[in-house]
C-alpha positions in Angstrom: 44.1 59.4 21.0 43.6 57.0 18.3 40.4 57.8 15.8 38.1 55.6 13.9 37.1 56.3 10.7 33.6 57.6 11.5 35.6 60.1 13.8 37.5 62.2 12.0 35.2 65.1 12.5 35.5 65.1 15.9 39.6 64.7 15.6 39.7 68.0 13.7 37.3 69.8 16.2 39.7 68.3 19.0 42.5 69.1 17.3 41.8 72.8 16.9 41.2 73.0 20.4 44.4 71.0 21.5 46.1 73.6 18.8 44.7 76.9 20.2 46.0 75.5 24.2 49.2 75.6 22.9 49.6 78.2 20.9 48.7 80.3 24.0 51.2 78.2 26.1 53.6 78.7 23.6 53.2 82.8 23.4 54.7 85.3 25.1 51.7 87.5 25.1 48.8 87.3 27.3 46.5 85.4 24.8 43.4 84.4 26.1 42.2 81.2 24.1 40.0 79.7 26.7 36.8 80.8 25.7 36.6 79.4 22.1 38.6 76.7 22.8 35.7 75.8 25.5 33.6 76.4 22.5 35.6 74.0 20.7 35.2 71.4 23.6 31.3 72.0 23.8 31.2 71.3 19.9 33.4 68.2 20.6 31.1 66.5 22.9 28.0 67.5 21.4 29.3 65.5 17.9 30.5 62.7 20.5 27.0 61.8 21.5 25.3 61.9 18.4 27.9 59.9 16.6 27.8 57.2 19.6 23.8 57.6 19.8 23.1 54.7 17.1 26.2 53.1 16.1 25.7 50.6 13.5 26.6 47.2 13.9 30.1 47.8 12.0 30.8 50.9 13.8 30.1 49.2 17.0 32.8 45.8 15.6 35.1 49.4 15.2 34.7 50.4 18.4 35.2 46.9 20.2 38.4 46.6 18.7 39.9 49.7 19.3 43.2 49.6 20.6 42.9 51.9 23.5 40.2 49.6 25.2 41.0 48.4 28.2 42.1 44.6 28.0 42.2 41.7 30.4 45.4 42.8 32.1 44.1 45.9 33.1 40.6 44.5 34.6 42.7 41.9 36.8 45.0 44.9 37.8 42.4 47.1 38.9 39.2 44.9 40.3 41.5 41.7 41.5 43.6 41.7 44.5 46.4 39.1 45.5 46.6 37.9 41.8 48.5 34.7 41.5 48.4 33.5 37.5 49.2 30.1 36.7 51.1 29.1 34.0 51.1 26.1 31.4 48.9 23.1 30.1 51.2 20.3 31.5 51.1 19.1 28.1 53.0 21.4 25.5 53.7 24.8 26.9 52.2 27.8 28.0 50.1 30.1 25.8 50.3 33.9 26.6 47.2 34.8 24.8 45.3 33.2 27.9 45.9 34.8 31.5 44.3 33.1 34.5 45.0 32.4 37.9 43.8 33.0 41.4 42.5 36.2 43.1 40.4 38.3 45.5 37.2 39.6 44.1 36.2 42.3 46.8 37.8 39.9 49.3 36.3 36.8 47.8 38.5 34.0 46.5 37.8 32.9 42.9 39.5 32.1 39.8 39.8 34.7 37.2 40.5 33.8 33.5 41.0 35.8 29.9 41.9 36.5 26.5 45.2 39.1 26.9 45.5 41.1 23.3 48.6 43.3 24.3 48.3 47.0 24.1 51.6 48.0 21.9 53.2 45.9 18.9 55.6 44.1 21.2 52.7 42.9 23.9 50.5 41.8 21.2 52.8 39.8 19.1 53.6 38.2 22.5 49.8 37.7 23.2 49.3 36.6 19.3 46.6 39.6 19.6 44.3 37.6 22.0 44.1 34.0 19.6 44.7 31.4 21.7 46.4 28.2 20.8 45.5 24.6 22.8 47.6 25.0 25.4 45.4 28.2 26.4 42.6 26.1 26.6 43.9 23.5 28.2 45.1 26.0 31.0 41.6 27.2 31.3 40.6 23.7 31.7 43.2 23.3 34.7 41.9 26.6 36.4 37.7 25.6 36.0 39.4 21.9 37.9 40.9 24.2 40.8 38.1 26.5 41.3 35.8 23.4 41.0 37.8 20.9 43.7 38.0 24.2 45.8 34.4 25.8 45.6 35.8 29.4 43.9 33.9 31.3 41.6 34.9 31.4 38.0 35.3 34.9 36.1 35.9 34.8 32.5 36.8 38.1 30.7 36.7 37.4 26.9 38.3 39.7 24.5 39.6 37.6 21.4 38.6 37.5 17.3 38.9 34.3 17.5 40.7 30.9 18.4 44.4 31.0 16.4 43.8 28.7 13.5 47.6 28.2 12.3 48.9 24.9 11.4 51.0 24.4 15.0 47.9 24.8 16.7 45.6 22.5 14.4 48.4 19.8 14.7 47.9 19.7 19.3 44.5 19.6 18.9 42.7 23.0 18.8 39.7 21.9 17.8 39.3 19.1 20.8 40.5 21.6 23.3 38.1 24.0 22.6 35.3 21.4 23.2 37.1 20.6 26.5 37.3 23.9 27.7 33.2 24.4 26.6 32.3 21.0 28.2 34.1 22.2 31.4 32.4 25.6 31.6 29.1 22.9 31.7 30.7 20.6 34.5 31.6 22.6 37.1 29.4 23.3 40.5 30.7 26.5 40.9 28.9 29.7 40.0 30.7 31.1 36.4 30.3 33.9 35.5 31.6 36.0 31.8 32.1 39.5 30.4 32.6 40.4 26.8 34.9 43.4 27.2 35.8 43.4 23.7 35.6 40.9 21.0 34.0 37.4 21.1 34.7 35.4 18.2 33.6 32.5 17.5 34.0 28.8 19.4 37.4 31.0 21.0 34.8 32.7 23.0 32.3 30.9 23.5 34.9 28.3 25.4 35.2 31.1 28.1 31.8 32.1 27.8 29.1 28.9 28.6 28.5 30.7 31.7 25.7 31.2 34.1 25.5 34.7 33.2 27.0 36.5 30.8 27.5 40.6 30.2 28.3 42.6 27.5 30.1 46.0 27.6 27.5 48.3 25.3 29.5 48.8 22.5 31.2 45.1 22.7 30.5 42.7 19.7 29.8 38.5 20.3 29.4 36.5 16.7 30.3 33.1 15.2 32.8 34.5 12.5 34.3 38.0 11.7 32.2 40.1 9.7 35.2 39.9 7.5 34.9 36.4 7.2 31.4 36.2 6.9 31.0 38.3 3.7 34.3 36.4 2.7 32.0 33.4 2.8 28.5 34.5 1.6 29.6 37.3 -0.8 32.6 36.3 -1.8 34.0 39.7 -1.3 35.7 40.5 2.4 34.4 44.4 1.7 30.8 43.9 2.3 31.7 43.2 6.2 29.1 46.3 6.7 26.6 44.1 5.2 27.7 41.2 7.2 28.0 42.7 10.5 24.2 43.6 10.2 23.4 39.9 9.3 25.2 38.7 12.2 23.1 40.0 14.7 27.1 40.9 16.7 25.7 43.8 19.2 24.9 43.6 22.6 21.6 44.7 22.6 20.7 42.1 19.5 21.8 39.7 21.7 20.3 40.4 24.7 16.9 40.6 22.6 17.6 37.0 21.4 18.7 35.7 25.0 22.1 34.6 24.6 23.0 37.4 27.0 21.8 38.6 30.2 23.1 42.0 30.8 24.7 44.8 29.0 27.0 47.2 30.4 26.8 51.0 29.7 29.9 52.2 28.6 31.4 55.8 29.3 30.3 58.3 26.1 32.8 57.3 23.3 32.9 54.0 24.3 35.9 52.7 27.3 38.7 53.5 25.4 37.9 57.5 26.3 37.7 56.4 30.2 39.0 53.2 31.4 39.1 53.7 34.7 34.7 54.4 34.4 34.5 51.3 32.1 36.2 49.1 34.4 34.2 50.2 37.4 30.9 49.7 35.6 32.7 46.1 34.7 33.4 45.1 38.6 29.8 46.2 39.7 27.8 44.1 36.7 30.4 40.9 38.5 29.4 41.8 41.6 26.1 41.5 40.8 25.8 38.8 38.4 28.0 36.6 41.5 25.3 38.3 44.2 22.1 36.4 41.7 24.0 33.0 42.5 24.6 33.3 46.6 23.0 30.0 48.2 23.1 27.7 45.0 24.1 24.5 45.3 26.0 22.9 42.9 23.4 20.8 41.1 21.7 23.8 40.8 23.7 26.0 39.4 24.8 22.9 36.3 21.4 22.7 36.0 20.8 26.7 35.7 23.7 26.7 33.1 22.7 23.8 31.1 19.2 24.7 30.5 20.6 28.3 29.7 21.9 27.3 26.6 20.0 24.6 25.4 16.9 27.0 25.8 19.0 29.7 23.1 17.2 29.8 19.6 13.7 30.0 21.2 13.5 33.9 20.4 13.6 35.6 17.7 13.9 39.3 16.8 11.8 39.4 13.9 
């Protein structure tokens, strides 16, 4: 188990426990342990809820980029069947921050696409930690045509701090793809549909993400910048990302107030790192749903639908 800062309490009331189970494994004697260490256990998830009851917006940024989330792969492993990905641009390569392909949804066709971060060093150095380069775009692009000329939904799963801004990328057109990829989410008469299962940085995300609907797991974070980079900016000092993360109005349930979201997921206690299998469940059922709002739309209908979505955003306000 990996900790964040703001749970170090809670690692040292674990840890006792975890120590007292074996020590009595360990012993010859007949120790009995159980009882305190269920005491231990109580005291454990008591501290769980209140520290998760009101996580501020920089605790939540912690907590959606904690390394034992679950990430794309695993989704498309557990809620896709018959998963076929597709590889390439047809233009430069293939990037391996961006997994896509064909699948089964609950035994309906569709196109599934997302941001991969890689869950050990190797996998995310492969992934470049979920920043995608043109060529990831541009292989979004070519799965939106497919599902498009075929009539399959379109599942986005967006987990990524951001598009990769090296010099490579800059040189085969980042910026352009990204517009692409965002003017293709608006062009296609399918219904398209997006879940912020992590991160959601900036015009990276938002590529996969001008969907007819779009969900956020509860303790997942969607912004413009890093609150890093924010305070970077406006402060000039990269350690007031508390401050900025506030200003950024990055949680789900901000969002949802100012209607650039639709639905937020509730997340196991302690966030979906501490059970994967209940976060990705909770996951399938918002898609299901969010799919089951679009059954009978035409295709005019459903550009329209998406269009107006986001040129209605900026209308509310949260003050």
């Amino acid at each position: 188990m990996v900790y964040l800062d703001f749970e170090k309490p809670l690692a040292d009331i674990e840890g006792k426990a975890e120590e007292l189970r074996t020590m009595a494994r360990k012993s010859e004697d007949a120790v009995d342990v159980e009882k305190e260490a269920a005491a231990l256990d109580k005291k454990a998830s008591d501290l769980l809820g209140d520290l998760y009851k009101n996580l501020d917006p920089w605790r939540k940024t912690q907590v959606a980029r904690h390394p034992d989330r679950p990430h794309c792969r695993d989704y498309i492993e557990a809620l896709f069947t018959e998963y076929t990905p597709l590889a390439g641009d047809r233009a430069f390569g293939d990037d391996h921050a961006v997994m896509g392909g064909l699948a089964r949804f609950k035994d309906q066709p569709c196109v599934v696409i997302g941001h991969e971060k890689g869950n050990d060093t190797k996998s995310r150095i492969t992934h470049n930690f979920g920043m995608a380069r043109p060529e990831g775009y541009r292989k979004a692009i070519r799965l939106m045509d497919m599902a498009h000329r075929f009539g399959l939904p379109v599942i986005t799963l967006v987990d990524t701090p951001g598009a990769y801004p090296g010099k490579g990328a800059e040189e085969r057109g980042q910026s352009e793809a990204i517009a692409r990829c965002t003017q293709k989410c608006l062009e296609i008469g399918v219904p398209l549909v997006s879940v912020i299962i992590g991160e959601g940085g900036s015009g990276g995300a938002v590529a996969f993400a001008t969907a007819n609907q779009i969900a956020m797991l509860e303790h997942s974070i969607y912004s413009v910048i890093s609150p890093e980079g924010c305070a970077s900016i406006l402060w000039k000092d990269a350690d007031k990302m508390r401050e900025a993360a506030t200003a950024l109005r990055l949680t789900a349930q901000d969002l949802k107030k100012l209607g650039v979201i639709d639905r937020i997921i509730k997340e196991p206690l302690g966030g979906a790192q501490r059970d994967s299998a209940g976060a990705i469940k909770a996951v399938g059922d918002e898609i299901s749903a969010m799919l089951n709002d679009m059954v009978g739309k035409k295709s005019p209908e459903l550009i329209k639908d998406r269009r107006q979505k986001f040129l209605s955003m900026g209308s509310k306000s949260l003050v």
